[in-house]
Each structure stands twice: as C-alpha cells, then as structure tokens.
KOLPAMI-881229 format. One record per residue: x, y, z of N, C-alpha, C in turn. Coordinates in steps of 0.1 Angstrom, whole numbers, plus 5000, padded with zeros to 4 digits. Layout:
N
XYZXYZXYZ ...
//
This chain:
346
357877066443357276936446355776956451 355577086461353977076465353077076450 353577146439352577116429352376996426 352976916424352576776422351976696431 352676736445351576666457351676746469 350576806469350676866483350976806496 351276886503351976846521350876906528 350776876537350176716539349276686527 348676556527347576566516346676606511 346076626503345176756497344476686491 343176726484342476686475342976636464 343676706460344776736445345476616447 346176536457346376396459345576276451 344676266457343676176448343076216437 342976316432341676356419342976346406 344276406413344676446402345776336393 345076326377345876226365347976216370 347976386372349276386368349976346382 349776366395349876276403349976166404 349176076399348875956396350075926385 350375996377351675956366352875936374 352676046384354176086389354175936398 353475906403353475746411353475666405 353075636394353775576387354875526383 355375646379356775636379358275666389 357975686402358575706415358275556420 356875516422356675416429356575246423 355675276413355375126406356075146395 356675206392357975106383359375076385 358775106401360775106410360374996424 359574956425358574906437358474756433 358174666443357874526443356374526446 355574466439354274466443353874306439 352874246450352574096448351374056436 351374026429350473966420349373836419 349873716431349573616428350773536440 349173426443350373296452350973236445 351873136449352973066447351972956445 351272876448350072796448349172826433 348972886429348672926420349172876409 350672846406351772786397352272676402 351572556404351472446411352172376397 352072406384352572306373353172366366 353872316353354372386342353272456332 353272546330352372656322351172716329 351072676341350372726352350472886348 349372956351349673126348348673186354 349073346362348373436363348473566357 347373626348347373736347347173846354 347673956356347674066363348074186355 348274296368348874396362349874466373 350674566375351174636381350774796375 349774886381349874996377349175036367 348474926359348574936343348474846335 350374806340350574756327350374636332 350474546318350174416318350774306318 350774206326351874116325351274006329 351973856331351873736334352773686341 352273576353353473566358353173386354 353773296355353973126349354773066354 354572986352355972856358356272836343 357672816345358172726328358272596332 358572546315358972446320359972366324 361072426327361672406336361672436347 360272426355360272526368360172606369 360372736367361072856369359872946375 359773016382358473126375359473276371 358373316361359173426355357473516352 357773666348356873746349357073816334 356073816327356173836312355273916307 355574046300354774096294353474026284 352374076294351274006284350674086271 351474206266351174226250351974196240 350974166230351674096221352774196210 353574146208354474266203354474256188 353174226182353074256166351774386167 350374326174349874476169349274526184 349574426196349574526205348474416215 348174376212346574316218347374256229 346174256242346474176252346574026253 346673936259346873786256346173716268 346773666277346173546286345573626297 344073596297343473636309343173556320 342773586333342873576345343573446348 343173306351344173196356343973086348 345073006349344872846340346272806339 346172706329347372676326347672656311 348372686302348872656288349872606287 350172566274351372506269352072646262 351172696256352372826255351172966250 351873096253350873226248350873246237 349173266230348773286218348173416221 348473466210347373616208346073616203 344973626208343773596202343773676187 344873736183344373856174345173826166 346073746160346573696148347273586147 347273526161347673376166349273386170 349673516170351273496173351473416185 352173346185353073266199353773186203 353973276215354873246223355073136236 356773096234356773016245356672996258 356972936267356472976280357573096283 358873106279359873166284359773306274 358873356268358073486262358773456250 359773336239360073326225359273326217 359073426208358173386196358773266188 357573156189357773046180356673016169 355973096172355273086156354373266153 354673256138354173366131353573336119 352073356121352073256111352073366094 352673336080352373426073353373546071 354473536080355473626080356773636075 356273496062357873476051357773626043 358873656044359073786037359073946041 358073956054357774086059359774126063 359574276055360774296057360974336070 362374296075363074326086362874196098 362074146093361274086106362273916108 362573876119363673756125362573696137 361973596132361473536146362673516159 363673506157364573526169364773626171 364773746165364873826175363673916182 362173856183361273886189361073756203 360773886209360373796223359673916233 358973826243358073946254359073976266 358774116270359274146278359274066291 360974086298360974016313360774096321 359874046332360174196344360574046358 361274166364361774096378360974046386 360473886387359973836398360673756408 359973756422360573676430359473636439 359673506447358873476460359573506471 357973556481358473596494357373536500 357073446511356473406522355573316515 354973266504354073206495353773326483 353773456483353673526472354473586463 354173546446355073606442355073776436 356173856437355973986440356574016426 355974126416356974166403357674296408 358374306400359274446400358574486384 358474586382359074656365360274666360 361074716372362074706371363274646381 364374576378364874506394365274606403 364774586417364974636427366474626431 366574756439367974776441368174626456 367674646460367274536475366674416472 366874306474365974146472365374206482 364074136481362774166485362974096502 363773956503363973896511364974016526 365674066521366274196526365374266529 364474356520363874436521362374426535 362074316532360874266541361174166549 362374176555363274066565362174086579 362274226583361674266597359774186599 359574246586357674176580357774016582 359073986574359073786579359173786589 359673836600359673806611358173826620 357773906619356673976622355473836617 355673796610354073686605354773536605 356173546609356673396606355773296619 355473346629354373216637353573186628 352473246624351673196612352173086602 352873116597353073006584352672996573 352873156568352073186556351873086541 353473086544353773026534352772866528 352372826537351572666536350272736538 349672856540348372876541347972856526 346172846520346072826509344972996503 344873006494343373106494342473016486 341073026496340272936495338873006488 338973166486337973226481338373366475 337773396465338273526461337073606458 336773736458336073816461336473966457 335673986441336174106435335774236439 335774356443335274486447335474556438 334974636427335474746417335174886425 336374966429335675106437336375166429 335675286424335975436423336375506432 337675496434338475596438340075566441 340775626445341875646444342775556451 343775476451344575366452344975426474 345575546469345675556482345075566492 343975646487342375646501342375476502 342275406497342375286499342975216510 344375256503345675196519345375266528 345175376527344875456542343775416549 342875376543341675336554341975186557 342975136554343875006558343875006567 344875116565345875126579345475166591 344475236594344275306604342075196608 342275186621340775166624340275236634 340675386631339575486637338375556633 338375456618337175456604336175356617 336375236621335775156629334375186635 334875316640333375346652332475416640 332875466629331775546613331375446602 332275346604332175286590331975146592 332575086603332074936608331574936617 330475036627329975026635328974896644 328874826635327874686639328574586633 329874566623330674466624331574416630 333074566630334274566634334274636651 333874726649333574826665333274716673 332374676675331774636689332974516691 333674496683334974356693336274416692 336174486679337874566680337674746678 337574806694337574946693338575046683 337675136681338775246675339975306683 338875336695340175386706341175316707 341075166708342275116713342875036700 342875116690343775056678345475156683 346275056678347575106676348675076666 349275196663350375126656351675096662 351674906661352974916668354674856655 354274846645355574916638355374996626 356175126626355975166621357275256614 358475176612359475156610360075126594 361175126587361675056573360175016564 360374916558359274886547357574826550 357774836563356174806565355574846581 353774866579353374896590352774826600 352674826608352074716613350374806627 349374756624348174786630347474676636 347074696649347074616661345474626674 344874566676344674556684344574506695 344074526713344174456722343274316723 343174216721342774026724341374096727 339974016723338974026724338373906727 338073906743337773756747336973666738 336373716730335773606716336073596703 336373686701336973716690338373726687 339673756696340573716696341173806688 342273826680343273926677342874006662 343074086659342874156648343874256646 344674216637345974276630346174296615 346674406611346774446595348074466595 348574456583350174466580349974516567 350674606565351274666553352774726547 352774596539354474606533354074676524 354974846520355174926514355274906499 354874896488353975016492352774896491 352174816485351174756481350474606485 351374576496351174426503350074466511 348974396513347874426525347374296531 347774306544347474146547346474196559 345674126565344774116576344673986581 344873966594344873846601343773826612 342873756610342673716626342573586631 343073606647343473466653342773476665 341973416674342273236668341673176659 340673266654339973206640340373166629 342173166625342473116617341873186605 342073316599341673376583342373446584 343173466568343573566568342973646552 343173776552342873836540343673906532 344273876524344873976516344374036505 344474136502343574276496345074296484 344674226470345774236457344474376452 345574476450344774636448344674616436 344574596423344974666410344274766407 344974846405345174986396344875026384 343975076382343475076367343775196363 343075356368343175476369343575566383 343975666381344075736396342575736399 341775686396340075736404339275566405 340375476400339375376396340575236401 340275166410340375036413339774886416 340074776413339774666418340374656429 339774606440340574526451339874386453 341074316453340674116450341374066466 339874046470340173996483340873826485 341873806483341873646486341673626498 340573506502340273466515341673346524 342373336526343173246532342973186545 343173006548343172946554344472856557 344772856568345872756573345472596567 346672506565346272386562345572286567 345472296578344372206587343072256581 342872396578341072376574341072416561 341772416555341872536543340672406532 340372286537339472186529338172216535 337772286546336272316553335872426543 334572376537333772436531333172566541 332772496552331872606560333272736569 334372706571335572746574335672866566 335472826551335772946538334573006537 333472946538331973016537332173146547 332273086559331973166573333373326572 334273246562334873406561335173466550 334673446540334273486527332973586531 331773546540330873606545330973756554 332173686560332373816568333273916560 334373886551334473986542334374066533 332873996526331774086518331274186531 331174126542330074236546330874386552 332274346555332974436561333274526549 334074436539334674546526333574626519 332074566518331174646516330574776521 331074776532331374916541332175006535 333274936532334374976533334375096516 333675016506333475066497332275196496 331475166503330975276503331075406505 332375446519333075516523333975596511 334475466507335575576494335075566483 333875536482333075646469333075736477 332175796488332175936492333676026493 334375946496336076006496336376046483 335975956472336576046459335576156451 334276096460333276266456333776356457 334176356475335176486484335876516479 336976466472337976526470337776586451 336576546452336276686438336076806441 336076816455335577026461336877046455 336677166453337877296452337777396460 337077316473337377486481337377366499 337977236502337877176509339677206510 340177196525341177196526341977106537 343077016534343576916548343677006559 343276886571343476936581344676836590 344876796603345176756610344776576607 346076486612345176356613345376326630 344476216635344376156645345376126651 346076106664347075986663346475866663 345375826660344875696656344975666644 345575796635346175766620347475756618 347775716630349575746628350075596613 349575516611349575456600349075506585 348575596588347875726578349375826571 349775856583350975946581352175856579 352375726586353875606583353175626562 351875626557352275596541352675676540 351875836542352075936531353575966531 354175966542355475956545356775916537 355975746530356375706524356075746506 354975736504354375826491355775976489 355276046499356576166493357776156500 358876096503359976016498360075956487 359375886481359775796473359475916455 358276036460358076106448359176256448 359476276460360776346467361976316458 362176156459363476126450363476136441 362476096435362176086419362376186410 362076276421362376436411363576516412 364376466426365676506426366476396416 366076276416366776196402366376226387 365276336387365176326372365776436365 
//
C-alpha cells in the first residue's frame, strides 16, 4: 500500500497520476458526491451538467418529476452533450443529432435504417444513483451500500438550525487551480493556514490559535471557531469525502465549495454563494458576500499553486502536522481507509 500512498502523506500523494487512479476507484466511484441544488431543477427538463471525477453526467428532473443522474455521452461516437444549466425537452448530441429522452431513451437516430445490429430500443444512457439530502442533490457512480440520509444523519443534525434546505445560491464564482483535489480539502479543513494565508481577511476576527475541531467522528468533520463580537461565528463542515460547506452567522452566508476534478494536478472549485430566504432577493446581501469570497478564495489559490510546485521536489519529506490540523489528519484518515479497502477487495 505505501507504494501507492505513502503514510503519512508525501509528495507522491498529490503529484502522482496513479494515485490519483487509485482514488478514483476506492473513492469516487463508491462515494456520494453533490453536484447541484435541488433549486436548480425547479421544472421538468430543468438540468445540470457536471462531473464526478471525470466522468460526465447530468442530473434533470423528468417529466414526471423525478430527478435522475444520466450519463452525458453520447453512446454512438462518444461526444459530450448538455453543458452547464437550462432546461430542455430532451438530450441532443451536437455531433450527429442523436436523442435522447429525458429518462436517457434514444428516440431519434436520424439515418440509421439498416446499420447492422443496431435497435433504437435497446440503446439508452447510462443511470447512476442519485438522491437529495438537505437541498443537494448527491450522485453515486455506483449505489451506495448506505442511503446518504443514514450515512450523513449526525451532519443533519449538526446544520438542521440553519435550514438549508430553503436557503437559495444567489452567486457563483468559478476558481481554476492547479493542484491536487486533496491539498484542497485540507486547507478546508484546518485554519491554522489563517495567520500565512488570510492574514488581513480571516485572522484578525477568527484566530488560528483558537480554531478547533469539534467533530471529528463517522462521515464528516466539523471546524469551529470561538463568537467574534462583530463578526460572529465561523464554521466549515466537511461531509466525506467531497461536501464543503462554510457558514457564517449572524451574517447569514453560506458557501459551498462543488470541487470538480478534472486531473490529479488540476481543479475547478465553484463557489456557490448562499442565502437564507429572507434575503436571498438583496442584491447588496449577495454583492457583500460574493465580494468577500473572491477575496478570501483568492488567497486561498495562490497557496496551492505553491503546494503543487512543492510537491514536485524529490528530495522534500512529511513531517509532523499541528493539532490545529487535527481535520488534516480526520481526511487523510479517511483517504487510506477507503484506498486500504480497495486493495484488500481487489
């Protein structure tokens, strides 16, 4: 196992492709990861495109309601299909017009009397496992041994004052960073980065010193700090592996951070800005924290460029983490377990 991922973590963690495969396949294609609000699929043919990991899918309302999560390639020559949000009546392929119905049936081909073998019934796009939890809907690749509802019972409880579920996102805000999915969550999790990397945003109201982790328990972590007479609470949550939420109250914002994954060296992170219902219509409400999100995550990206520089030495070696990383060590924790099993199951 240390060949594939070193203990503790190493450079060879982040740089390395086959790493990155092996997560793949331990984590995101056995894992629930969120795609998209529930708000988002407001009508019939409503759709968002995404990905998990890679690969490429869609998630839609039918029309009968439903939402379902559908392979977004087309299964004649390959080409991708519906990009980022809207709504359709049904998926076309830009590349030979094949399409499909909301429920992934091919119903039209055009040109295809006679190609041998071929049954418009028996083509259709793949299903993968979706479901809603709190306002988001989460895919599987594959269905999960646990409903998600099970799985992240302790997390509902943990954000149920909030009221996620009726909150709206009122802004979105793309980041492309070079580097590695997990340097990512790690610098989530832990704000002992605070006093190096937010020093004139995050620092001066929510110290490093006094960050803690207070769960760090089953499927998710929870990062905390002590009430800041003006600023007021500042809390991160991370449902395993890929949920990232950020709250602060009494200001009413919340942020969720949808990672996608493109390469082991190369991600988007899509900040949705959220608002509770009472203000989620204030322009200056979504201004004032769309503003403060560019300026924070802009830090934030700068840091892990330099982190995936670092981790191109070959002569740099882990050392110790903080216990102000103890959310540092709740992932990796989880990272090798989950790549632990995968290899005693293969």
């Amino acid at each position: 196992m240390s060949s594939v991922l070193p203990i503790p973590f190493g450079p060879e963690a982040y740089r390395s492709e086959a790493v990155f495969e092996a997560e793949r396949s331990a984590i995101f294609e056995r894992e629930p990861v969120p795609v998209c609000r529930v708000e988002s699929l407001a009508e019939a043919g409503a759709f968002v495109a995404g990905s998990v990991a890679g690969e490429p899918l869609v998630v839609l309302r039918t029309a009968s309601g439903a939402i379902v999560a559908l392979s977004n390639v087309c299964r004649h020559r390959y080409a991708t299909m519906l990009e980022g949000q809207g709504c359709a009546a049904s998926i076309v392929c830009p590349y030979h017009r094949w399409t499909y119905d909301l429920d992934g049936r091919l119903i039209g081909a055009a040109f295809m009397e006679g190609a041998d073998g071929f049954r418009a019934s028996d083509v259709a796009l793949h299903h993968f496992h979706a479901e809603v939890w709190n306002g988001w809907v989460f895919v599987s690749l594959h269905a999960p041994v646990t409903p998600l509802a099970s799985r992240l019972a302790a997390l509902a409880e943990a954000l149920a004052e909030h009221r996620l579920a009726d909150w709206r996102a009122v802004r979105t805000i793309d980041f492309p960073s070079d580097c590695n999915w997990k340097a990512m969550v790690e610098g989530f999790i832990e704000s002992y980065h605070h006093m190096g990397v937010h020093a004139t945003t995050l620092e001066p109201f929510w110290h490093a010193h006094e960050s803690f982790v207070s769960h760090a328990d089953g499927e998710y972590l929870e990062l905390r700090h002590p009430m800041h007479e003006e600023q007021g609470t500042f809390a991160v949550y991370l449902g395993l592996p890929l949920f990232l939420l950020a709250i602060v109250e009494p200001r009413r914002a919340a942020y969720w951070y949808e990672v996608q994954i493109e390469r082991h060296d190369r991600i988007v992170v899509r900040v949705h800005v959220m608002l509770p219902p009472e203000i989620a219509d204030s322009a200056e409400a979504a201004t004032e924290a769309a503003e403060s999100i560019v300026a924070i995550h802009s830090e934030d990206q700068r840091i892990l460029r330099n982190v995936q520089a670092g981790v191109a030495s070959r002569f740099t070696q882990p050392t110790a983490l903080s216990p102000l990383e103890a959310g540092v060590a709740g992932f990796q924790r989880y990272v090798r377990a989950r790549l632990e099993a995968h290899v005693r199951q293969a």
